[in-house]
C-alpha positions as CSV (number, residue, x, y, z in Angstrom):
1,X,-14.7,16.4,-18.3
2,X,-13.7,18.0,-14.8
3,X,-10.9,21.0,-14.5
4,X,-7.9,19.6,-13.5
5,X,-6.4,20.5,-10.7
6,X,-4.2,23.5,-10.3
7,X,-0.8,23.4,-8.6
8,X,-2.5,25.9,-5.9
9,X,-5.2,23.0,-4.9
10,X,-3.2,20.1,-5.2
11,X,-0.4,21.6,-2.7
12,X,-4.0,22.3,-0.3
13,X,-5.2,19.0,-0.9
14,X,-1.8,17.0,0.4
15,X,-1.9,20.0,3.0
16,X,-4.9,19.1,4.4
17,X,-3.9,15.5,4.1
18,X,-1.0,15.7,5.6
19,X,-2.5,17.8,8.5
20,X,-5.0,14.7,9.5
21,X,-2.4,12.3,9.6
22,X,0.8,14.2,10.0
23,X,3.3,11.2,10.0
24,X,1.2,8.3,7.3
25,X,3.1,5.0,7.4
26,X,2.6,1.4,6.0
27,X,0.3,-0.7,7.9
28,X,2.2,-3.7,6.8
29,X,4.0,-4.7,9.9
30,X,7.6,-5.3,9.1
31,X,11.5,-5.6,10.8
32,X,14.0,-4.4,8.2
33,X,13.9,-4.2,4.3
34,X,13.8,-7.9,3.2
35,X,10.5,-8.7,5.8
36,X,8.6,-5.4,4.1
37,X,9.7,-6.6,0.7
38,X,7.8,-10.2,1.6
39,X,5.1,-8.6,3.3
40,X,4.5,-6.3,-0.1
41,X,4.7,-9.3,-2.4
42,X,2.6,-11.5,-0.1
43,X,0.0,-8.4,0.1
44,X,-1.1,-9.1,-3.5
45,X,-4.7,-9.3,-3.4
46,X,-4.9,-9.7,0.3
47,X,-5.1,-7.1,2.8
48,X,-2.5,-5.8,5.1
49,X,-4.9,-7.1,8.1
50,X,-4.5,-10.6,6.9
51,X,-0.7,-10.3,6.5
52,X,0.4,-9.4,9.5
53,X,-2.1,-11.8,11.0
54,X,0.2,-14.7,9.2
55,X,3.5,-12.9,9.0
56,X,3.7,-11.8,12.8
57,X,4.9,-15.1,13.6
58,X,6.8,-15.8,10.8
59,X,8.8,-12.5,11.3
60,X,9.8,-13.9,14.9
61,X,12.0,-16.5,13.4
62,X,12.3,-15.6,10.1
63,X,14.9,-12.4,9.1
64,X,16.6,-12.9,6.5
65,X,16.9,-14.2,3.2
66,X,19.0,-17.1,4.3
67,X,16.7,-18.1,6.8
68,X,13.6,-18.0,4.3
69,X,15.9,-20.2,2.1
70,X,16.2,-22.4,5.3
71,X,12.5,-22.6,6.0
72,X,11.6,-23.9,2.6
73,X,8.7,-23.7,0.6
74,X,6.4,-26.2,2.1
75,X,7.0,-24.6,5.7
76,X,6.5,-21.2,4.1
77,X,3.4,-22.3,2.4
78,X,2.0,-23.5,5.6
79,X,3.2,-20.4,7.2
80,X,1.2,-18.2,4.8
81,X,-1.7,-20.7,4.3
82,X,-4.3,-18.3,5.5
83,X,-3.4,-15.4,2.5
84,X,-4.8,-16.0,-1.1
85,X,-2.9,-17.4,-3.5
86,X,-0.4,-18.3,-1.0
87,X,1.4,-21.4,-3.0
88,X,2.5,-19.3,-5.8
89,X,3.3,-16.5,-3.3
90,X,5.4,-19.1,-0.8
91,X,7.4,-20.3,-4.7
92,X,8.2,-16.4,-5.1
93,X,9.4,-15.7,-2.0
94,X,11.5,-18.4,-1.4
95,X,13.1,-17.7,-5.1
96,X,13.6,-14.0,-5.0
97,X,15.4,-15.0,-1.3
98,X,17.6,-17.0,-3.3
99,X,18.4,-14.2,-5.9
100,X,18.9,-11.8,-3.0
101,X,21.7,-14.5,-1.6
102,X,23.3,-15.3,-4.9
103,X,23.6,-11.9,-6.8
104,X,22.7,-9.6,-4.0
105,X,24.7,-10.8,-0.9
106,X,21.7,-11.0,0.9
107,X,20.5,-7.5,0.7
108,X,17.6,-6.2,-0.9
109,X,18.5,-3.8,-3.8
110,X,17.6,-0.5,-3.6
111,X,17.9,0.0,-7.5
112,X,14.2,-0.3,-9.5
113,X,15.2,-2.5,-11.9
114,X,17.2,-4.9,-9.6
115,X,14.1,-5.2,-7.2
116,X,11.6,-5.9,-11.0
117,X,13.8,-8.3,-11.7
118,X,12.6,-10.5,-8.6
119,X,9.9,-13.0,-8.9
120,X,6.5,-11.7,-7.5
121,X,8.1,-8.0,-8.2
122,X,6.6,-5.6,-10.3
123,X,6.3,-2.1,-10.2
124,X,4.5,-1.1,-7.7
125,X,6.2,-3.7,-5.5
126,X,9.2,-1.9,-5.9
127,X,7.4,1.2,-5.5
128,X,6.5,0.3,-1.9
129,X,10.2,-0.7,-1.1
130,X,11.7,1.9,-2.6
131,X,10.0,4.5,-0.6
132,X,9.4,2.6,2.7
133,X,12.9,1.0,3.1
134,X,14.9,3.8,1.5
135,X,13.3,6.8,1.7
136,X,12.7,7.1,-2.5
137,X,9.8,9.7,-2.8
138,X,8.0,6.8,-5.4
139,X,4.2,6.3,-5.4
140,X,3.0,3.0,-5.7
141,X,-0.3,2.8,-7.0
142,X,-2.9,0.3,-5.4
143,X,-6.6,0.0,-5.5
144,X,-7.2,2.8,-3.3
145,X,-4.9,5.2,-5.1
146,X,-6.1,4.8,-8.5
147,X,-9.9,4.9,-7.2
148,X,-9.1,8.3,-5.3
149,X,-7.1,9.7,-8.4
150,X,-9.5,9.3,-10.7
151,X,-13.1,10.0,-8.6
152,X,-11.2,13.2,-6.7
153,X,-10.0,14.4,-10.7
154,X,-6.6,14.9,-8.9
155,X,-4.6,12.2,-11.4
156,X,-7.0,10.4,-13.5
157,X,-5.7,7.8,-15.8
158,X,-6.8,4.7,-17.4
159,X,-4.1,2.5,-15.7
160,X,-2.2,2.0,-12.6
161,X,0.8,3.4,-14.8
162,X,-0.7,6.4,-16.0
163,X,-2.0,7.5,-12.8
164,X,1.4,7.3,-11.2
165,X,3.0,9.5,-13.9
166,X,0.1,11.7,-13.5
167,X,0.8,11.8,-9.8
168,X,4.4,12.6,-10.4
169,X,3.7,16.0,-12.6
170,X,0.8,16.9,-10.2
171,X,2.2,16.1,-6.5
172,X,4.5,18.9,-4.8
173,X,7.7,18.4,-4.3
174,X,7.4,18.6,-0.9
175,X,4.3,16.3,-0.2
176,X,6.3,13.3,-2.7
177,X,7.6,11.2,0.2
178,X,4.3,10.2,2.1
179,X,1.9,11.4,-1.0
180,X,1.0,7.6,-1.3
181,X,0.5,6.8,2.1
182,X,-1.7,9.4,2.7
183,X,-4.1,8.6,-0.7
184,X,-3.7,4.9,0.3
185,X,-5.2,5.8,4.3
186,X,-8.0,8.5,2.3
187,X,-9.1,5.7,-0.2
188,X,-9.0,3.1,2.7
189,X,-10.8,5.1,5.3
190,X,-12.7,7.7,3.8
191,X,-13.1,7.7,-0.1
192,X,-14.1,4.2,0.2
193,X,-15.1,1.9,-3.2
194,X,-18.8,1.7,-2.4
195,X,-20.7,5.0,-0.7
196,X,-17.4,7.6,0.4
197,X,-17.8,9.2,3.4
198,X,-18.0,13.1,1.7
199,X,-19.6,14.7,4.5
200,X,-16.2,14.0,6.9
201,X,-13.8,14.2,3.6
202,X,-11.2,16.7,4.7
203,X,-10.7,17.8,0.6
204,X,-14.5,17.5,-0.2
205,X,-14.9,20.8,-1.5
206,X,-11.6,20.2,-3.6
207,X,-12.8,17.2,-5.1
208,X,-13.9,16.8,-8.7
209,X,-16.4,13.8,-7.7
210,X,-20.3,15.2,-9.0
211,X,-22.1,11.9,-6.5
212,X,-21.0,13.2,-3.4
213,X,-22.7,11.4,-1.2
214,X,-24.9,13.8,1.6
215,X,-24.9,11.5,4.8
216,X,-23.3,9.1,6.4
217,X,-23.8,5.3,6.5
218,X,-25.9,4.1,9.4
219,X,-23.7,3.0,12.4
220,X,-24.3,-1.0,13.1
221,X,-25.6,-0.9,17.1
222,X,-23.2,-2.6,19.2
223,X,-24.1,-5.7,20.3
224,X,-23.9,-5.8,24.6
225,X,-22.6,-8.4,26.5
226,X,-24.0,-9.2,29.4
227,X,-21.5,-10.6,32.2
228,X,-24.5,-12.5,34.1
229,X,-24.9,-16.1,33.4
């Protein structure tokens, strides 16, 4: 079993982190707090690519719970038709919208329990709004996070929940606020699922992980294009 991290390394790993990307944010594209709160749920199993590619012009005419509610769900559904899943995701949205109206007055909650309690919700969800919309320093663990918790040794667990709490104890203070952003960019960019990129890994000599790999992928050539006929 690797040495956990010490208080010392995991304040120089969000350091160095942090000193890459010194201002991480969410590369769901977004208007105010109910159009991230879509965007997260619709982001289930898809990426944030392929949400903002069906959500750019929905977001153009479509605010506010109230319009959402207007839209409908078979418009929505169409709306969305290019994410997975994107019936049951269209049924959600246009309920929790309804929620928001009738117990909410139209606002997103900025309570935990309030936002769970939303169809298509769940914790890390909330997670996500929480922090984005309202500044909680929350982690919401994805894919990316729990790969680069447990391969880096920084917060292994054997779930999504226990790697958040393990987060919690282990992430300074001061790093809390964008600490998921900036695992979510390292596990999307660099400590990717297949073959990580060690040799340009900013924390390499930090991290726990005993297959580091030695070189980098081969680069696919560019194709040319030729502007002759």
């Amino acid at each position: 079993m690797a040495k956990p991290f010490t208080g010392a390394e995991a304040a120089e790993f969000f350091r160095r982190l942090k000193a890459h990307t010194p201002e991480p944010k969410t590369e769901l594209q977004y208007v105010n707090p109910f159009t991230l709160l879509v965007a997260v749920v619709l982001s289930a199993q898809a990426t944030d690519k392929g949400v903002n590619k069906a959500t750019a012009p929905l977001f153009q005419k479509v605010r506010t719970p109230e319009q959402m509610v207007a839209l409908g769900e078979e418009k929505l559904a169409d709306a969305i038709k290019t994410i997975g899943l994107y019936k049951g995701k269209a049924k959600n949205v246009i309920a929790l919208s309804k929620i928001l109206i009738e117990q909410h007055h139209g606002r997103v909650p900025k309570e935990r329990e309030a936002l769970e309690a939303l169809p298509g919700v769940g914790r890390k969800t909330a997670n996500v709004v929480l922090n984005v919309a309202f500044g909680e320093p929350t982690i919401a663990v994805d894919t990316h996070i729990f790969r680069v918790a447990n391969r880096t040794g920084l917060a292994p667990g054997k779930d999504v929940l226990a790697v958040e709490l393990a987060l919690e104890k282990i992430v300074p203070q001061e790093y809390r606020l964008h600490a998921h952003h900036w695992l979510i960019l390292h596990g999307r960019y660099t400590c990717v699922a297949r073959k990580p990129l060690c040799p340009t890994c900013v924390v390499r000599d930090l991290c726990r992980f005993k297959d580091k790999t030695r070189e980098l992928p081969p680069q696919k050539p560019k194709l040319r294009t030729s502007s002759r006929g």
